[in-house]
Structure formats: structure tokens, C-alpha cells
N, CA and C atoms as a LAMMPS dump frame, in Angstrom:
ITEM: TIMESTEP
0
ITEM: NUMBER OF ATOMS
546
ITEM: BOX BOUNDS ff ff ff
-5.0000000000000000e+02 5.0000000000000000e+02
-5.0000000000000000e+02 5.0000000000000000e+02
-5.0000000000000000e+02 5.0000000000000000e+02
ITEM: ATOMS id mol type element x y z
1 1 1 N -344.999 -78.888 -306.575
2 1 2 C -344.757 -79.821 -305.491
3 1 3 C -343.328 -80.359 -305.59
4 2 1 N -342.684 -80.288 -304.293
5 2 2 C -341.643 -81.083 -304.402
6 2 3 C -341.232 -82.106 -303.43
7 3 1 N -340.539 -83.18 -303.303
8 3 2 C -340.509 -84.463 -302.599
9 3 3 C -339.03 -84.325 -302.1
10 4 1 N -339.297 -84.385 -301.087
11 4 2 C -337.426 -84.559 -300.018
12 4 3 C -337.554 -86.234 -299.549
13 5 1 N -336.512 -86.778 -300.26
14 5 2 C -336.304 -88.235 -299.474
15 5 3 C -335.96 -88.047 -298.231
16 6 1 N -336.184 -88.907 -297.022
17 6 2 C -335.911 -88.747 -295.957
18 6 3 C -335.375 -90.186 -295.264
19 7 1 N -336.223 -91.048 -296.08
20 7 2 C -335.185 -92.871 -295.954
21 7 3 C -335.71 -93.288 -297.122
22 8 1 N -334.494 -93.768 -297.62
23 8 2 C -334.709 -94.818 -298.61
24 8 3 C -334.711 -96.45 -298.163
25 9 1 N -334.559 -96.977 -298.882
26 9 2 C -335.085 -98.423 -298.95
27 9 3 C -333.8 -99.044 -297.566
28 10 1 N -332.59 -98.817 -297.719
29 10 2 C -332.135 -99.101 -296.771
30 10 3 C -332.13 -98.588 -295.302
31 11 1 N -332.514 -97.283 -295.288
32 11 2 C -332.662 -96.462 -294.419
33 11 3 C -334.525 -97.094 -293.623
34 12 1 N -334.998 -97.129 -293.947
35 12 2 C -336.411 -98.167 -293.601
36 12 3 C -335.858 -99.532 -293.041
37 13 1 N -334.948 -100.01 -293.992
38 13 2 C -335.094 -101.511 -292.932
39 13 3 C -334.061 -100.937 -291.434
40 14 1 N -333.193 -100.754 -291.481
41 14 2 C -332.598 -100.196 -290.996
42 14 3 C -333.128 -99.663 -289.384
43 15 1 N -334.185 -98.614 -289.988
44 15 2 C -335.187 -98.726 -288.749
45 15 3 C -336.244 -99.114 -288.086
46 16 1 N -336.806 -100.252 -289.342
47 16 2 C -337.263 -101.593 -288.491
48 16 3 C -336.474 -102.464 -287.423
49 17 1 N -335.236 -101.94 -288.093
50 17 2 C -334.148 -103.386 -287.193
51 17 3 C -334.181 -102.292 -285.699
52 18 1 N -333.793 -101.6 -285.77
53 18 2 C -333.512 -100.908 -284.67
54 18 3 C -334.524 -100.585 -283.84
55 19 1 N -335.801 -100.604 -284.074
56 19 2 C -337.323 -100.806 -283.515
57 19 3 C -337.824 -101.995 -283.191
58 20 1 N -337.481 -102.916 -283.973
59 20 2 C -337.207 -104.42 -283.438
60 20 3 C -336.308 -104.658 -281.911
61 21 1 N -335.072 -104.136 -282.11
62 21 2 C -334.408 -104.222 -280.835
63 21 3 C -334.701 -103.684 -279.541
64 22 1 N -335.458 -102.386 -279.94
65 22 2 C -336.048 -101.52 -278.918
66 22 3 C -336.931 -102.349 -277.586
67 23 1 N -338.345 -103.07 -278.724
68 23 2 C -339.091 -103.298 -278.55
69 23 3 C -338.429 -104.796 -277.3
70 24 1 N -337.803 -105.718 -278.035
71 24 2 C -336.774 -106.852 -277.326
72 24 3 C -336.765 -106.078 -275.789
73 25 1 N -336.184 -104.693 -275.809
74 25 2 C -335.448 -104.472 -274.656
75 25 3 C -336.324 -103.812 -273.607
76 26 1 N -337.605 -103.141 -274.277
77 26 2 C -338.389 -102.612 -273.203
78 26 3 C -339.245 -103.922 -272.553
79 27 1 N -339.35 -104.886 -272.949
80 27 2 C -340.696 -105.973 -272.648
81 27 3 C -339.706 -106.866 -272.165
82 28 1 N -340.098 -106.986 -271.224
83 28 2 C -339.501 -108.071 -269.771
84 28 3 C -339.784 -109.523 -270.298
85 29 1 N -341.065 -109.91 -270.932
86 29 2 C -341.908 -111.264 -271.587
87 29 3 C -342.136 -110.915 -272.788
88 30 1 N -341.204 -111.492 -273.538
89 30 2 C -341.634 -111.3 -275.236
90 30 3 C -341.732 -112.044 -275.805
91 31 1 N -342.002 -113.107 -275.002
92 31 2 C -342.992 -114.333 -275.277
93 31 3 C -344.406 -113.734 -275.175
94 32 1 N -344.817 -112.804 -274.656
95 32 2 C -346.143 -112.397 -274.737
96 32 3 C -346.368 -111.004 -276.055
97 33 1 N -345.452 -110.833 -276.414
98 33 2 C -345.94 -110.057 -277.778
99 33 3 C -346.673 -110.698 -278.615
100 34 1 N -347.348 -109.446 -279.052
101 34 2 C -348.453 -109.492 -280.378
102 34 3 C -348.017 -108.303 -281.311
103 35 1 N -348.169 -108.534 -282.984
104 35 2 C -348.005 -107.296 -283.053
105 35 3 C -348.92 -107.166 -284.536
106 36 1 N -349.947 -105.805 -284.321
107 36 2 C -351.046 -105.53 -284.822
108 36 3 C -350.711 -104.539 -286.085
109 37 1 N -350.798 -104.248 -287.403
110 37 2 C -350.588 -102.751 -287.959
111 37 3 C -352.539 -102.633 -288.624
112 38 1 N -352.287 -101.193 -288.459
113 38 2 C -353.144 -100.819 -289.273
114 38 3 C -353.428 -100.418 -290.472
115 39 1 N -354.047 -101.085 -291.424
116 39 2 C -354.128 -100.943 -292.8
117 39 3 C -354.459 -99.255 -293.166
118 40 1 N -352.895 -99.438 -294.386
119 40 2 C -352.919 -100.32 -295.135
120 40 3 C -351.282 -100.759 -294.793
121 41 1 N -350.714 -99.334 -295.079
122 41 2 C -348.886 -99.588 -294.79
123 41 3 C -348.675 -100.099 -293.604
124 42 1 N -349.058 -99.771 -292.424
125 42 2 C -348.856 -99.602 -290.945
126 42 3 C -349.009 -101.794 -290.989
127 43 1 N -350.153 -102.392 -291.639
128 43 2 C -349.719 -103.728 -291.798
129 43 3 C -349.198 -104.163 -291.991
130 44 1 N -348.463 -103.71 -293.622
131 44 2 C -347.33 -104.158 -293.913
132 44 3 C -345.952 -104.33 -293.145
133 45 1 N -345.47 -103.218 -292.246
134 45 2 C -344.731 -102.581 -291.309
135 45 3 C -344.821 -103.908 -290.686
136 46 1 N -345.585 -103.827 -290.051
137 46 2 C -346.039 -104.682 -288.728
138 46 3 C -345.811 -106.254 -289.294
139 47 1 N -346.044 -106.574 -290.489
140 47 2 C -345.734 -107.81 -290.598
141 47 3 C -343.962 -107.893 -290.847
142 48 1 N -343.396 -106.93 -291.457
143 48 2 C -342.155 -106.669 -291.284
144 48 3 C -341.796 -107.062 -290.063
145 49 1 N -342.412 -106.184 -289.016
146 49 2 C -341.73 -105.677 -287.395
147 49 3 C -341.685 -107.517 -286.879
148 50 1 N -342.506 -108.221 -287.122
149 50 2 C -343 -109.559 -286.29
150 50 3 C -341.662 -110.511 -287.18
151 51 1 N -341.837 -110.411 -288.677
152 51 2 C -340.38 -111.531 -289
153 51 3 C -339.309 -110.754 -288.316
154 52 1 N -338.797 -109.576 -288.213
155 52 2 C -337.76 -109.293 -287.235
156 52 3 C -337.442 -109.547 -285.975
157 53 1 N -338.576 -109.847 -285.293
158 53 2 C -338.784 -110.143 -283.368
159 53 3 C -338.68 -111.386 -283.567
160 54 1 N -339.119 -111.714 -284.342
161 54 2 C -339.462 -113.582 -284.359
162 54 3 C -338.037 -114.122 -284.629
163 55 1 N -337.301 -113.229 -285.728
164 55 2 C -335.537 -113.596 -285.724
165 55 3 C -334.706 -113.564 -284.567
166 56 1 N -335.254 -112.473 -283.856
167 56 2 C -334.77 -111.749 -282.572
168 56 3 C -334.862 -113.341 -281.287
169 57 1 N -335.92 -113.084 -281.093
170 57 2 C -336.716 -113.957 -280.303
171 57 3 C -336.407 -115.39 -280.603
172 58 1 N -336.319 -116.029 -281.811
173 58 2 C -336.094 -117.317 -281.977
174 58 3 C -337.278 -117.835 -282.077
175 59 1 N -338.797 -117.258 -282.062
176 59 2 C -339.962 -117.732 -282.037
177 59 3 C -340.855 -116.748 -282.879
178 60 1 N -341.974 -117.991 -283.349
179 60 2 C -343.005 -116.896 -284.058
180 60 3 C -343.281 -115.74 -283.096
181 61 1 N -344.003 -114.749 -283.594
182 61 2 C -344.555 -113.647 -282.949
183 61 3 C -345.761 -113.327 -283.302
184 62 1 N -347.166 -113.532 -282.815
185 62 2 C -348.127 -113.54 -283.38
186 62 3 C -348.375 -112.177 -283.531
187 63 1 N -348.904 -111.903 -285.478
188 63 2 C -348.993 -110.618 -285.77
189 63 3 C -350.452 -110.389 -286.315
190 64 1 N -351.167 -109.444 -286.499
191 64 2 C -352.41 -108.92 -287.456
192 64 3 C -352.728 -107.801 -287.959
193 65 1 N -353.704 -107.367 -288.238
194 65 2 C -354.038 -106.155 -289.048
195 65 3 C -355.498 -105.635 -288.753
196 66 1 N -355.526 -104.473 -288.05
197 66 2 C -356.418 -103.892 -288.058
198 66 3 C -357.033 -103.219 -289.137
199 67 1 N -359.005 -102.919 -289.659
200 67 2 C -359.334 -101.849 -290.294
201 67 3 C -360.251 -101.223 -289.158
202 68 1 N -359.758 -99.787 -289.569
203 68 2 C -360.045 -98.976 -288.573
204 68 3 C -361.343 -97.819 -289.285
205 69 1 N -361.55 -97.965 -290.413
206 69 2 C -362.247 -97.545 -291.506
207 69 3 C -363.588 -97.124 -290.556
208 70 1 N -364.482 -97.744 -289.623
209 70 2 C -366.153 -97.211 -288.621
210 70 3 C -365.685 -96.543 -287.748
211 71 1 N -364.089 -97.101 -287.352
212 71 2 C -364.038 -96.448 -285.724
213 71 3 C -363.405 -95.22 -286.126
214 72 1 N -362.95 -94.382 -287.169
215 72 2 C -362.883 -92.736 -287.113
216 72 3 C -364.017 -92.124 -286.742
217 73 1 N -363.261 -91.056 -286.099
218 73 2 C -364.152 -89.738 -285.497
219 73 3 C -365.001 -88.937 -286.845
220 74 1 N -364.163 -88.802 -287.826
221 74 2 C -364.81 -88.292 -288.974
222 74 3 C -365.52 -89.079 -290.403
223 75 1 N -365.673 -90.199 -289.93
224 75 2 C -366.087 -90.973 -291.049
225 75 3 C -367.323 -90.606 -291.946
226 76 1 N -368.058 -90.03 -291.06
227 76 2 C -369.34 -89.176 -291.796
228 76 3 C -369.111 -87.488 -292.007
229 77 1 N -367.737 -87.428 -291.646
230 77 2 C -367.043 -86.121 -292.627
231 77 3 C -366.432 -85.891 -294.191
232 78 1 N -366.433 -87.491 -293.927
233 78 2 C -365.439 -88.063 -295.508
234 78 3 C -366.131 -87.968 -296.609
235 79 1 N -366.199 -87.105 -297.914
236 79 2 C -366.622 -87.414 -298.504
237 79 3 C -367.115 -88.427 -299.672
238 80 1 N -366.095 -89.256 -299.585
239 80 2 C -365.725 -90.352 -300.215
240 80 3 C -366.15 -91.664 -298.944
241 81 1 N -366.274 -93.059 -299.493
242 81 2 C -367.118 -94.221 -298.832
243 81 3 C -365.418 -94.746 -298.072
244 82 1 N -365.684 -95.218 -297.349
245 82 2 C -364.261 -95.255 -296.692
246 82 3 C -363.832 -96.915 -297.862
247 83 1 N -362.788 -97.253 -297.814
248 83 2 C -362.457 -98.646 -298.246
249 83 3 C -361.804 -99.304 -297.325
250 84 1 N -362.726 -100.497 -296.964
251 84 2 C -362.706 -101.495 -296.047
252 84 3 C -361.769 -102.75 -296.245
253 85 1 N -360.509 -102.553 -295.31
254 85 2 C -360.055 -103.841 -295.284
255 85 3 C -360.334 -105.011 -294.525
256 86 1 N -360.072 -106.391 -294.512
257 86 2 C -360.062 -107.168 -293.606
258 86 3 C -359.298 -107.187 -291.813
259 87 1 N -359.96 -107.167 -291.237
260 87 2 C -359.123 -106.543 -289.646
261 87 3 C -358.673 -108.545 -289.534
262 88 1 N -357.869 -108.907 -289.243
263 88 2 C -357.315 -110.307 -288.51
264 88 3 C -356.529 -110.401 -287.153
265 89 1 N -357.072 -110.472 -286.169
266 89 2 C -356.988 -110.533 -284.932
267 89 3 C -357.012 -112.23 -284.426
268 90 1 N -356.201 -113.33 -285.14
269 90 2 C -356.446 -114.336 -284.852
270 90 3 C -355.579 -115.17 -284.064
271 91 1 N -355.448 -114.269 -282.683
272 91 2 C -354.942 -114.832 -281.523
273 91 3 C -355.55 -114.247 -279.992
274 92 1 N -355.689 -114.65 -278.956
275 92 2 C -356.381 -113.952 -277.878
276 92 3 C -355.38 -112.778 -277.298
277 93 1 N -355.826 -111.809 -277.096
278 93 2 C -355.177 -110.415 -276.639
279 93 3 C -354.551 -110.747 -274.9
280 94 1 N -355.92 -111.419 -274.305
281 94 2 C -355.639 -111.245 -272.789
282 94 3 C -354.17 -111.777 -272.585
283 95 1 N -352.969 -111.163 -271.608
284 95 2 C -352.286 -111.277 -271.195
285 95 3 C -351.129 -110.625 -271.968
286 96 1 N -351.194 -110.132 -272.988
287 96 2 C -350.654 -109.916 -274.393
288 96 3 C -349.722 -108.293 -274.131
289 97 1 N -348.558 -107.888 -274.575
290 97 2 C -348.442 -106.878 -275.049
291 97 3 C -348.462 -106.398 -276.556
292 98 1 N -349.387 -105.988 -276.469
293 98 2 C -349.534 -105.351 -277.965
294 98 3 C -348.797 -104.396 -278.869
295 99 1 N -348.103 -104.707 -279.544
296 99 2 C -347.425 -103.702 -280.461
297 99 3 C -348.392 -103.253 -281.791
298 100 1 N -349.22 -101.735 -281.308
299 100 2 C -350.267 -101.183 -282.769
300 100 3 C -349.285 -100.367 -283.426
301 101 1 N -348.841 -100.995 -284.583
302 101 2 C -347.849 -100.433 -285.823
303 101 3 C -348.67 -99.204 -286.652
304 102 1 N -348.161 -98.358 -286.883
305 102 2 C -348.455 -97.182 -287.96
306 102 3 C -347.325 -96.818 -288.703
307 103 1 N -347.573 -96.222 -289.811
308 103 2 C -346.635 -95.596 -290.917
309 103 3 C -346.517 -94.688 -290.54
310 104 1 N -347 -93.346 -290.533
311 104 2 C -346.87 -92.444 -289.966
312 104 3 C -347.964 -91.736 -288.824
313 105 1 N -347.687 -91.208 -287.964
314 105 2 C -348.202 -90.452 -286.791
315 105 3 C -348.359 -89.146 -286.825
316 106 1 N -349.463 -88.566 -287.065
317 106 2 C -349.934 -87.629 -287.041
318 106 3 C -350.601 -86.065 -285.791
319 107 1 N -352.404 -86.946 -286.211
320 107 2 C -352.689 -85.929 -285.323
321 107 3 C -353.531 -86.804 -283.685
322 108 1 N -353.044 -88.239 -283.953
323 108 2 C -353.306 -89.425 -282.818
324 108 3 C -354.79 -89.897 -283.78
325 109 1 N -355.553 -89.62 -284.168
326 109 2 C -356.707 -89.75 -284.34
327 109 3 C -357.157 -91.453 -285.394
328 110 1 N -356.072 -91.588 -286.013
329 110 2 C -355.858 -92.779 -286.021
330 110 3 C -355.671 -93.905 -285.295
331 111 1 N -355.1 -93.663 -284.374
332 111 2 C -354.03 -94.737 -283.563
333 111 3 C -355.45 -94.615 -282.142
334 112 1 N -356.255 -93.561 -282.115
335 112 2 C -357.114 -93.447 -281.171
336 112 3 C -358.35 -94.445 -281.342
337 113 1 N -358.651 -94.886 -283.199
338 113 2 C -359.483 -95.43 -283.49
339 113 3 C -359.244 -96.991 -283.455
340 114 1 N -357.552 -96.748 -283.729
341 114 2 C -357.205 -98.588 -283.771
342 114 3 C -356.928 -98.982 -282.36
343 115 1 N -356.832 -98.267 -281.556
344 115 2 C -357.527 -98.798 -279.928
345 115 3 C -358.325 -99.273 -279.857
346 116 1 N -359.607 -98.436 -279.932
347 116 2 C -361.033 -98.711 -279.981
348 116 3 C -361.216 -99.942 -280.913
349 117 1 N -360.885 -100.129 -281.943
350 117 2 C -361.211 -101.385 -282.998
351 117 3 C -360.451 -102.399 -282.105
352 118 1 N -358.919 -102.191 -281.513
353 118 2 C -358.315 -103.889 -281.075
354 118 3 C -359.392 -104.41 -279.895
355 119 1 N -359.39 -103.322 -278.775
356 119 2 C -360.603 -103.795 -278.191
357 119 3 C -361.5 -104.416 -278.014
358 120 1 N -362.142 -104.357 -279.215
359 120 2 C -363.507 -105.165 -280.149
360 120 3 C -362.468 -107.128 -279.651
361 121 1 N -361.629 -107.01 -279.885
362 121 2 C -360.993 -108.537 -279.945
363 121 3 C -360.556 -108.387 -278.353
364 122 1 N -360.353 -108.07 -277.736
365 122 2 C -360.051 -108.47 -276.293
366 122 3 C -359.233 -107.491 -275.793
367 123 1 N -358.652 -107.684 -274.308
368 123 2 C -358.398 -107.128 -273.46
369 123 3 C -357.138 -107.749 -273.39
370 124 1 N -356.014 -106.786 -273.703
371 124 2 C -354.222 -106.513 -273.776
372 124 3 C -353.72 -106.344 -271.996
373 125 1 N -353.119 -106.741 -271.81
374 125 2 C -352.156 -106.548 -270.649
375 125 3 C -351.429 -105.29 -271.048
376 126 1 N -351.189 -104.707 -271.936
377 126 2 C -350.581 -103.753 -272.428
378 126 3 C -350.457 -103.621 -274.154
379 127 1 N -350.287 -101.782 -274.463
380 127 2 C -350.9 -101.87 -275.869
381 127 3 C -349.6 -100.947 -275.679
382 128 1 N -349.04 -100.656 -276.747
383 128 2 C -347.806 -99.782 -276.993
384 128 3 C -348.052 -99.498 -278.671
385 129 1 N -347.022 -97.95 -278.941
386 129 2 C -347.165 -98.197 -280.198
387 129 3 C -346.027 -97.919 -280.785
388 130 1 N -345.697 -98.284 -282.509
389 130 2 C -344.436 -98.173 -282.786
390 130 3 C -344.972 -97.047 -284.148
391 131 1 N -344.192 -96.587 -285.08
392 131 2 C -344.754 -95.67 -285.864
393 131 3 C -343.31 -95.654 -286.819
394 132 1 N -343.138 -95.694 -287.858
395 132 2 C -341.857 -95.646 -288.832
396 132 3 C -341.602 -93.765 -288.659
397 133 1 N -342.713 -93.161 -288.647
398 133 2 C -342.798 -91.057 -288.477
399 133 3 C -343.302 -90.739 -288.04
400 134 1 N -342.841 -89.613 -287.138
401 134 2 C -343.962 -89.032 -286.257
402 134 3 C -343.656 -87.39 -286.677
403 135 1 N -344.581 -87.193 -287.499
404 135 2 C -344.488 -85.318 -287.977
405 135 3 C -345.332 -84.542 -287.096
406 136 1 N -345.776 -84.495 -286.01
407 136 2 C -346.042 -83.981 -285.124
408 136 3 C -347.355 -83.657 -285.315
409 137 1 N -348.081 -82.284 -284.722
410 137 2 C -348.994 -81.856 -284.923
411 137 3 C -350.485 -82.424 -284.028
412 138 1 N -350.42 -83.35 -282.709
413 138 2 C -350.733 -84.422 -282.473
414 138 3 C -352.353 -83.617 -281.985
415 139 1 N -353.458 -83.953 -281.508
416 139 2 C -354.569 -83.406 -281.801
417 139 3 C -354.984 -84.273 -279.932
418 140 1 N -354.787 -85.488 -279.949
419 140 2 C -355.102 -86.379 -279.44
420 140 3 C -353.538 -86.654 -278.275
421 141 1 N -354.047 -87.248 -277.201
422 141 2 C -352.754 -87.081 -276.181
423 141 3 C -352.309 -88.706 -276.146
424 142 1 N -351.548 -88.331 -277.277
425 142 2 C -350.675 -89.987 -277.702
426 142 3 C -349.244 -89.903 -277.635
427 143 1 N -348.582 -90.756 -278.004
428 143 2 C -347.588 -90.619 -277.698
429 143 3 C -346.934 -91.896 -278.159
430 144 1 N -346.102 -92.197 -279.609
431 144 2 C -345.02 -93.62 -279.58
432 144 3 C -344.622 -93.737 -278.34
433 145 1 N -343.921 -95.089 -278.327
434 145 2 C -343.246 -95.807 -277.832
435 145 3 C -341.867 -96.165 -278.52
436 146 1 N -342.177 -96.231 -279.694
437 146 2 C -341.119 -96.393 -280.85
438 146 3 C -341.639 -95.397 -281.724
439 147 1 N -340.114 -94.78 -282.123
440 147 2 C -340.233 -93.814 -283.239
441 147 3 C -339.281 -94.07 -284.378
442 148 1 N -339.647 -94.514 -285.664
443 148 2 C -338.21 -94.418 -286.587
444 148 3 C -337.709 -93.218 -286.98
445 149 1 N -338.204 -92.484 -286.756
446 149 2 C -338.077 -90.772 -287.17
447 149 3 C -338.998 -89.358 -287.039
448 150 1 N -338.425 -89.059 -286.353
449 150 2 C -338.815 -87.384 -286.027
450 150 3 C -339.217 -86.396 -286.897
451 151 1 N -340.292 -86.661 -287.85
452 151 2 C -340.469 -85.313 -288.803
453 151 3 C -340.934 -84.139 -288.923
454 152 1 N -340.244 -83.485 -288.113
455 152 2 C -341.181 -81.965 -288.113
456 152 3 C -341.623 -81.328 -289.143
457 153 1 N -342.541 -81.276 -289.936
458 153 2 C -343.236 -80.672 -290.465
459 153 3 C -344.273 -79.443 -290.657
460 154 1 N -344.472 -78.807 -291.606
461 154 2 C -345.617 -78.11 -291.247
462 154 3 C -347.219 -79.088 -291.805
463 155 1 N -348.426 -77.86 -291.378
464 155 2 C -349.359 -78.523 -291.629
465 155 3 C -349.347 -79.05 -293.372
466 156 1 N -349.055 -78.19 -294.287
467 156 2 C -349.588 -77.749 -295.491
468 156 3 C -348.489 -79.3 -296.613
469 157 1 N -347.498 -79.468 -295.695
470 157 2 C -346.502 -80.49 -296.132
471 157 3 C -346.919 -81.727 -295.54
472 158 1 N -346.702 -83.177 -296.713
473 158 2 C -347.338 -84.283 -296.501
474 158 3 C -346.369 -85.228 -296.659
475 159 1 N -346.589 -86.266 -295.325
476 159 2 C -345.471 -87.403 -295.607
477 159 3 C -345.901 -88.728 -296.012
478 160 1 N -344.82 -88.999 -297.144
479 160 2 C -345.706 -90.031 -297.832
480 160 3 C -344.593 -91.372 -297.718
481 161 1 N -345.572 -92.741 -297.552
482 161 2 C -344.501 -93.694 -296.897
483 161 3 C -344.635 -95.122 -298.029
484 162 1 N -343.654 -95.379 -298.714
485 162 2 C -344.018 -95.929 -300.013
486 162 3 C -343.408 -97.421 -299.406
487 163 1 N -343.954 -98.182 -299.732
488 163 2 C -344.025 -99.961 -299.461
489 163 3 C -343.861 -100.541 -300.907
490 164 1 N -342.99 -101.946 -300.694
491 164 2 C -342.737 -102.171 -302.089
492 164 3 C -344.095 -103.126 -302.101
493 165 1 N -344.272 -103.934 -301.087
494 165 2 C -345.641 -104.346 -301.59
495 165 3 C -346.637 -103.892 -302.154
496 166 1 N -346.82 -102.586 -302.398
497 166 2 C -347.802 -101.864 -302.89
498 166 3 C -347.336 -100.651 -303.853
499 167 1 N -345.867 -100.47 -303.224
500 167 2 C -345.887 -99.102 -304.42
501 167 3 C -344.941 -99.438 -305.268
502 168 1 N -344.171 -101.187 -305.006
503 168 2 C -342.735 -101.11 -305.43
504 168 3 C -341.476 -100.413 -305.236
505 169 1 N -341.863 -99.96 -304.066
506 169 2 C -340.134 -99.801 -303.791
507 169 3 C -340.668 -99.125 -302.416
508 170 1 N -339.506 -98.982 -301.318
509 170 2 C -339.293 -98.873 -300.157
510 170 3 C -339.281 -97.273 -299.671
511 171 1 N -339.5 -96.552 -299.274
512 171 2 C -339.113 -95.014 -298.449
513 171 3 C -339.893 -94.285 -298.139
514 172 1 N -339.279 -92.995 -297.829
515 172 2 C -340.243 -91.639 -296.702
516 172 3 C -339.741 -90.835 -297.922
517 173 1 N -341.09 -90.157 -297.694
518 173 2 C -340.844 -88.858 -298.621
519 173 3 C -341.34 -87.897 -297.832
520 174 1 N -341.216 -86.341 -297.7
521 174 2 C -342.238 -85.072 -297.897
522 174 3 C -342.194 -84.323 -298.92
523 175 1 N -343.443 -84.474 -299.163
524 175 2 C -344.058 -83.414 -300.439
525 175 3 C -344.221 -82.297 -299.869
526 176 1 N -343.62 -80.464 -300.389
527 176 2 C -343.666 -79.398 -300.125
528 176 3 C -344.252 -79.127 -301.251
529 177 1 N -345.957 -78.316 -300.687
530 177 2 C -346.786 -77.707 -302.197
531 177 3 C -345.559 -76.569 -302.569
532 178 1 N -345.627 -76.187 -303.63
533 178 2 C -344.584 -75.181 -304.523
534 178 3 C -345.345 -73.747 -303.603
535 179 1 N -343.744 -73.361 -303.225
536 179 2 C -344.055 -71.931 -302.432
537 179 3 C -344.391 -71.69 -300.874
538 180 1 N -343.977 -73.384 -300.577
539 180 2 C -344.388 -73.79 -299.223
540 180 3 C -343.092 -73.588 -298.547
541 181 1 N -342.88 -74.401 -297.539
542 181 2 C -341.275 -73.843 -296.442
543 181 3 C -340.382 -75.037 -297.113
544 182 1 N -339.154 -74.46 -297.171
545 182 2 C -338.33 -75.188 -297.911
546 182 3 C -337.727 -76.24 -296.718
């Protein structure tokens, strides 16, 4: 196996900031942002993304965290018990644009389930999504809104998105199994 950096620690904030600004410029009322990630990184992100808007903005930005752990399509494919985080949705959705944060973007099937879960809490005026990678491959007809990076990948290669809250230190990696595409 081998690991290609693709952002390091500065290269991540970097494109929070610049996803931060995005977000400023597409939303007409950003006094009505919310912004949601899904556990585990995609929260972290997201609580990132909200102290940045909120700098931006000059105002809090109400943020939370989805677990999306019942609402997969394959949960009774998994062989393993899923691990359940706390979902915190503790502001009303109606009127709201929603920003659903992910680490990386795949095959939609995630981001399809943390729909279905924000739901459960109310009804968005609009749901958008932001994603730090999008390695393609998409299964499901999704689509960012915000992208920090374009990773084309193949299937067999895995992108891995390290948080210092959890892993101690900041970046994107892809792992190529040995003998895979360089």
C-alpha cells in the first residue's frame, strides 16, 4: 500500500476558507444558514465550516451533526453492528438553508441517507451540500455544491481524510493497494 498526500494541514484549511466564501456568495440570506456534518469527520468539517461563516458573517451560524448509521441502504449488509453517534439538530430547519457537510463523496449513498435522517427534524427551504472530496464513482444522482477537491480515483484506491480531532493531525490522503494504478 501506498499513500499520496493530496492536502496537508494547510492545504485543508485553506479549502475550508475558500468553501466558506463560496457558500457567503451563493445564498442571497445567510442569515438563514444552518450547517449540518455527518459523523464522524464530515462533523467535524462542518463545525469548522460554521466558525468560518460565523467570522464571515459577523454572526453565529447555527451548526449540527447528523448519525446516519439506520438510514443506509445497506445496513443489514454490514457485517459488523453499525456505531451510533449522537445526531444534534437543535435548531428548527423550516425556512433554513442547509449546508449537509461530508469528508468525502463517493458513491451519493451517504449524503442520500443524511437527507432522509435531516428530514426526521424538519423541513429546509433548501439543503445544499459541501464535501472537502469528491472521487467520483457516484451510484446515486447527487451532486456538491461545494467541492474542495476533485479526486479521480479508481475503485480499488481509498481516500482517507485525517482530522486532528481524532487522528491528530490535518489532511487527504490516497492509499494505492501495491500493484494498483500509480
Amino acid at each position: 500500500m501506498t499513500d499520496k498526500v493530496v492536502l496537508d494541514q494547510d492545504d485543508m484549511r485553506r479549502t475550508l476558507v475558500r468553501i466558506a466564501h463560496e457558500i457567503v456568495e451563493k445564498n442571497a440570506e445567510p442569515q438563514q444558514l444552518a450547517v449540518v456534518g455527518i459523523h464522524r469527520r464530515g462533523a467535524i468539517l462542518a463545525q469548522r465550516l460554521a466558525e468560518l461563516l460565523g467570522d464571515l458573517l459577523e454572526t453565529d451560524v447555527a451548526q449540527g451533526a447528523l448519525d446516519i448509521s439506520f438510514y443506509r441502504d445497506d445496513v443489514a449488509l454490514r457485517p459488523e453492528q453499525p456505531v451510533v453517534h449522537s445526531s444534534t439538530v437543535d435548531f428548527p430547519l423550516e425556512g433554513r438553508t442547509v449546508i449537509v457537510v461530508d469528508d468525502v463523496l463517493y458513491t451519493g449513498r451517504t449524503v442520500r441517507a443524511a437527507i432522509e435522517a435531516l428530514f426526521e427534524y424538519g423541513r429546509p427551504a433548501r439543503v445544499q451540500l459541501a464535501v472537502l472530496a469528491d472521487r467520483g464513482h457516484r451510484e446515486l444522482p447527487i451532486r456538491p455544491d461545494y467541492v474542495g477537491k476533485n479526486l479521480p480515483t479508481s475503485r480499488e484506491e481509498r481516500v482517507n481524510v485525517a482530522v486532528r480531532e481524532l487522528d491528530g493531525e490535518d489532511g487527504v490522503t490516497i492509499t494505492t493497494p501495491e500493484g494498483g494504478p500509480a
